[in-house]
DODO-810683 format. One record per residue (C-alpha): residue number from 1; y, x, z. Coordinates in Angstrom, 3 decimals, m for minus. Layout:
NODE,NUM,Y,X,Z
...
END
This chain:
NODE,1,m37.457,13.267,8.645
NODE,2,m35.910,15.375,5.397
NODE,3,m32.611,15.765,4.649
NODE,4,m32.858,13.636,1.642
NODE,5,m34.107,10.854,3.712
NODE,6,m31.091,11.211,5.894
NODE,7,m28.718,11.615,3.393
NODE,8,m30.384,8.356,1.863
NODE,9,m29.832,6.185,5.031
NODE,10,m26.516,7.632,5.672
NODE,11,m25.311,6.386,1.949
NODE,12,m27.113,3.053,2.334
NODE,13,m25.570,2.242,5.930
NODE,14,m22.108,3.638,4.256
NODE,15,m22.161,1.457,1.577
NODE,16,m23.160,m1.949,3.591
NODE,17,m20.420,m0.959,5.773
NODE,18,m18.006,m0.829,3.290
NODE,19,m19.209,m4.202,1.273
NODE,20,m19.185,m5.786,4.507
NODE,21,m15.238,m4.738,4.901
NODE,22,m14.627,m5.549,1.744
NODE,23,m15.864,m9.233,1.407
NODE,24,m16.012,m10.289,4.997
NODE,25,m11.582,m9.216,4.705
NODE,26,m11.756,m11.219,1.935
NODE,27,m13.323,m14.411,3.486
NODE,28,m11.113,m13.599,6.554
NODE,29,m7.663,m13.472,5.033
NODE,30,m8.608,m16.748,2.895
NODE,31,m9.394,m18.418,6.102
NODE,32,m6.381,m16.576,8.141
NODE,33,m3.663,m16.889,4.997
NODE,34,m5.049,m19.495,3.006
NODE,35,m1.761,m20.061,0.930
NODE,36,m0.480,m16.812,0.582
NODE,37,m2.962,m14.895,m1.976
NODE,38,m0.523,m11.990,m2.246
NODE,39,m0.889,m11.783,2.102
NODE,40,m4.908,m12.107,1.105
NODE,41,m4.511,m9.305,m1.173
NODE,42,m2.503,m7.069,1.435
NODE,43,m5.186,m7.665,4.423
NODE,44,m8.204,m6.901,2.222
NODE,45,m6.672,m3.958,0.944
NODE,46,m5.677,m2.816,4.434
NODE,47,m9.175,m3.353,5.510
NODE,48,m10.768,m1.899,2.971
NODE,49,m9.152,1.215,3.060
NODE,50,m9.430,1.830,7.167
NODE,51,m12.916,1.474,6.599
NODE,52,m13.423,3.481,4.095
NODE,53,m11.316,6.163,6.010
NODE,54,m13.937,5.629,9.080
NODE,55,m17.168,5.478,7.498
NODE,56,m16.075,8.873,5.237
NODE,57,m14.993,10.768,8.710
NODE,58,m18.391,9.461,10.379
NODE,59,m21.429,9.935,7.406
NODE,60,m19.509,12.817,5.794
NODE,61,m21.489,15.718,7.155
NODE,62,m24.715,13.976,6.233
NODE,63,m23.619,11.818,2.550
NODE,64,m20.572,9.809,1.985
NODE,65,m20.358,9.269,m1.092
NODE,66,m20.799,5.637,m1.209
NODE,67,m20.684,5.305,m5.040
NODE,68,m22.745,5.849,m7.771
NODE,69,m20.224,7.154,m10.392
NODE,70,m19.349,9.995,m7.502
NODE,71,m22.825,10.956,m7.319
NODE,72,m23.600,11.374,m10.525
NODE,73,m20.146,13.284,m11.180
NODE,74,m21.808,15.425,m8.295
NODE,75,m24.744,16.086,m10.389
NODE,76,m22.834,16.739,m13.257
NODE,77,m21.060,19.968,m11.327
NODE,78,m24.364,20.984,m9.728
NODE,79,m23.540,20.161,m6.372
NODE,80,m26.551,17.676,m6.094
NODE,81,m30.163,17.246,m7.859
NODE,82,m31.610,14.768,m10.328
NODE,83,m34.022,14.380,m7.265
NODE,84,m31.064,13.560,m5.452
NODE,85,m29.823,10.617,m7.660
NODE,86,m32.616,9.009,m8.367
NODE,87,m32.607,8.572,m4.600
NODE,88,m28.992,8.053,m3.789
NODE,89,m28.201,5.961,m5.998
NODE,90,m30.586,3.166,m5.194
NODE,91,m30.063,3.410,m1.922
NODE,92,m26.113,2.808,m2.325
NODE,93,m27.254,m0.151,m4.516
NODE,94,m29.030,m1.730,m1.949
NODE,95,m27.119,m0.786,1.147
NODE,96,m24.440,m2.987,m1.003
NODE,97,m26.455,m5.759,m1.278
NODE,98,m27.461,m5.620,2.051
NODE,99,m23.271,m5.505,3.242
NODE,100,m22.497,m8.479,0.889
NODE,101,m25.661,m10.738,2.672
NODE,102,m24.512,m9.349,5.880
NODE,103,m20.703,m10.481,5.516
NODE,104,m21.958,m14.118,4.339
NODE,105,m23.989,m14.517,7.185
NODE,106,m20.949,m13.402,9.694
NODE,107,m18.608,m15.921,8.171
NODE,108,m21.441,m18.978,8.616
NODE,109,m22.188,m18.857,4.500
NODE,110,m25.144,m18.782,2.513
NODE,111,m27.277,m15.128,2.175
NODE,112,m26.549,m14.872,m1.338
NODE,113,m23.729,m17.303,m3.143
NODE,114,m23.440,m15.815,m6.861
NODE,115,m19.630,m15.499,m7.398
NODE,116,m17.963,m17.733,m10.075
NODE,117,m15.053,m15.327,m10.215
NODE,118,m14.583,m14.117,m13.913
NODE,119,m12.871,m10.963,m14.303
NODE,120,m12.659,m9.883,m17.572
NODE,121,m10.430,m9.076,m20.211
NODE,122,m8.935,m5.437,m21.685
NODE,123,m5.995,m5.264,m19.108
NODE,124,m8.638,m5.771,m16.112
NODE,125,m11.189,m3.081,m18.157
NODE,126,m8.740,m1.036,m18.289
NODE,127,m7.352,m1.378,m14.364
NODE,128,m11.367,0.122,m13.862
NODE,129,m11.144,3.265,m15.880
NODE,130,m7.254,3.972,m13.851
NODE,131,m8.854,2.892,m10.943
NODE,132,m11.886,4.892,m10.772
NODE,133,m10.464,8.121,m13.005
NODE,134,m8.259,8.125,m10.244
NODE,135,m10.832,7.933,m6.879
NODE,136,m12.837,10.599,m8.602
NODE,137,m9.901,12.683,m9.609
NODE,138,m8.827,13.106,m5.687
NODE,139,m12.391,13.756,m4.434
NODE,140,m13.558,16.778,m6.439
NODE,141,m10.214,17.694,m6.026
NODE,142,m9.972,18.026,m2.892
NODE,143,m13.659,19.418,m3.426
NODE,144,m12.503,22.116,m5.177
NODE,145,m9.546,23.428,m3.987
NODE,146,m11.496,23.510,m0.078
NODE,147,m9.726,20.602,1.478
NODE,148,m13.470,18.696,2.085
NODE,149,m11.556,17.712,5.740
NODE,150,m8.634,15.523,3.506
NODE,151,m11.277,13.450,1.761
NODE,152,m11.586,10.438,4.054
NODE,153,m7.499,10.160,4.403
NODE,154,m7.038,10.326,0.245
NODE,155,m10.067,8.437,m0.603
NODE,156,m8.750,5.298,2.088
NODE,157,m4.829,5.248,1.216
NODE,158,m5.719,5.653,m2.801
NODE,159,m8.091,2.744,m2.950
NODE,160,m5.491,0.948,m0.293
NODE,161,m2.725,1.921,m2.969
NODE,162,m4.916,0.834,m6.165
NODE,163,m5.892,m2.150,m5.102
NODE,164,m1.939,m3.178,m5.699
NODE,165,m1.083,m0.890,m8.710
NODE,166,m4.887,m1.712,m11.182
NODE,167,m5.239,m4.947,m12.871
NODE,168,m8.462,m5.109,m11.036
NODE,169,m8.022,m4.627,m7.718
NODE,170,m9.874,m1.030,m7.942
NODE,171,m13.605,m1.617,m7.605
NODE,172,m13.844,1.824,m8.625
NODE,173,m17.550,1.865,m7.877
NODE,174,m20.897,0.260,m9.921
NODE,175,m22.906,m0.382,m6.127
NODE,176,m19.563,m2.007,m4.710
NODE,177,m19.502,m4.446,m8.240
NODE,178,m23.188,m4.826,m8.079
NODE,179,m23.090,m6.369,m4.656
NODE,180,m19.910,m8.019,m5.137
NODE,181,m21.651,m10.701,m7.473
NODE,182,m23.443,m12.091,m4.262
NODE,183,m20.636,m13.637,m2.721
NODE,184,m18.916,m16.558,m3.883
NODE,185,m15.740,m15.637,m1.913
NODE,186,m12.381,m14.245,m2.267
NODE,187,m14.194,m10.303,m3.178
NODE,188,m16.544,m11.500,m5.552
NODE,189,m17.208,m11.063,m9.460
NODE,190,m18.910,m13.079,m11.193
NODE,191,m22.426,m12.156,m12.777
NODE,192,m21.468,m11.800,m16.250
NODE,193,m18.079,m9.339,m15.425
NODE,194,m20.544,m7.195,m13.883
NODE,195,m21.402,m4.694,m16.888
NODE,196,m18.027,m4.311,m18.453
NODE,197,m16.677,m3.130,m14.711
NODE,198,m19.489,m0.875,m14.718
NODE,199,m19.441,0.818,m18.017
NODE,200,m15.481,0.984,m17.319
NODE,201,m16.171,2.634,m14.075
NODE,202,m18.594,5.071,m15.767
NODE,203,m16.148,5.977,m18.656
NODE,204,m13.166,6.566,m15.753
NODE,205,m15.672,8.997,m14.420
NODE,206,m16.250,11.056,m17.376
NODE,207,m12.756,11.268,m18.247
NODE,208,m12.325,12.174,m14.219
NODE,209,m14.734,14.757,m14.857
NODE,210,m13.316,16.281,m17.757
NODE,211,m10.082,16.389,m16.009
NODE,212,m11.253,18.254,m12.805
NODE,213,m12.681,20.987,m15.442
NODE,214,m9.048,21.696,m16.684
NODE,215,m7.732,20.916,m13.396
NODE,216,m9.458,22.745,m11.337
NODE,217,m11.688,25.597,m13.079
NODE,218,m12.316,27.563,m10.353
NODE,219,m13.644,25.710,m7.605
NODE,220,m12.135,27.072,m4.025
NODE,221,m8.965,28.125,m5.998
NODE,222,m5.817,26.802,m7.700
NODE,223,m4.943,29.060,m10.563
NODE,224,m1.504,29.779,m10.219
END
């Protein structure tokens, strides 16, 4: 078994993991707080970011990246290969899919419902570039200035914390969107909102990247 192969499985099983928190929450607080969308709002969130804060501490010293836009932010400082996107990326694709099917099933719903939920317009665009300039920002930072150990503890409290302070909710991540569509439920986006979230996400992490060059230079040091 190569490393790639396990770093592959480890981002796939990451990224159904957190779908699954993320939607099954959702279908949960509807059904636990069904007239109170700003309680809805607080459980998901709550959810969301535990799990995330789990599944980074567990996969992280095989691949926990989870997200496309970090990967190829990754490649784009040299810490991974082309060979290494082309086969992480997919695989966070479809370990989302798999985590949206999976929390449908759990909650007695069809496999795949596409999502009616339209979410577009410049204020929610905009909520994605914050949201994911932002998630990117405080991983390479912490990347860079060797505090890899705080990653799982910023990553869960900032998506926790942007889910309340974006327009959007923070999806913050093209595999999470991508699989979101599948699920007619609290979570999901509807097909056509899709590319505009995902284009946003990719422009928050170029400007992310840019940022962490003026940021942080030298990586392993903080120029005082």
């Amino acid at each position: 078994m190569t490393p790639l192969f396990r770093r592959a499985a480890a981002e796939l099983v990451g990224t159904a993991f957190l779908v699954a928190a993320v939607i099954g929450s959702g279908i949960a607080a509807v059904r636990l707080s069904p007239n109170d969308v700003g309680l809805q709002l607080l459980e998901n969130s709550l959810i969301t970011g535990a799990a995330l804060v789990a599944l980074i501490l567990a996969l992280q010293p095989v691949s926990a990246a989870f997200n496309p836009v970090v990967t190829l932010v990754e490649r784009a400082l040299g810490l991974v290969t082309t060979r290494d996107v082309l086969t992480l990326v997919p695989a966070q694709i479809a370990g989302g899919v798999i985590g949206a099917v999976v929390a449908n099933l759990m909650f007695d719903l069809d496999a795949v419902t596409l999502s009616t939920h339209d979410r577009s317009g410049s204020g929610l665009w905009l909520g994605e570039v914050v949201a994911t300039l932002g998630l990117v920002l405080i991983i390479f930072g912490s990347i860079r200035t060797g505090r890899i150990d705080t990653i799982a503890y910023a990553v869960g409290g900032y998506i926790t914390a942007a889910y309340w302070f974006t327009s959007s909710t923070s999806f913050a991540n093209p595999a999470v969107t991508i699989a979101r569509m599948f699920s007619d439920t609290f979570a999901g986006i509807a097909p056509a909102s899709v590319p505009m979230f995902v284009l946003m996400q990719l422009v928050g992490g170029l400007l992310a990247l840019g940022l962490v060059h003026v940021l942080y230079p030298h990586p392993g040091k903080v120029d005082q």
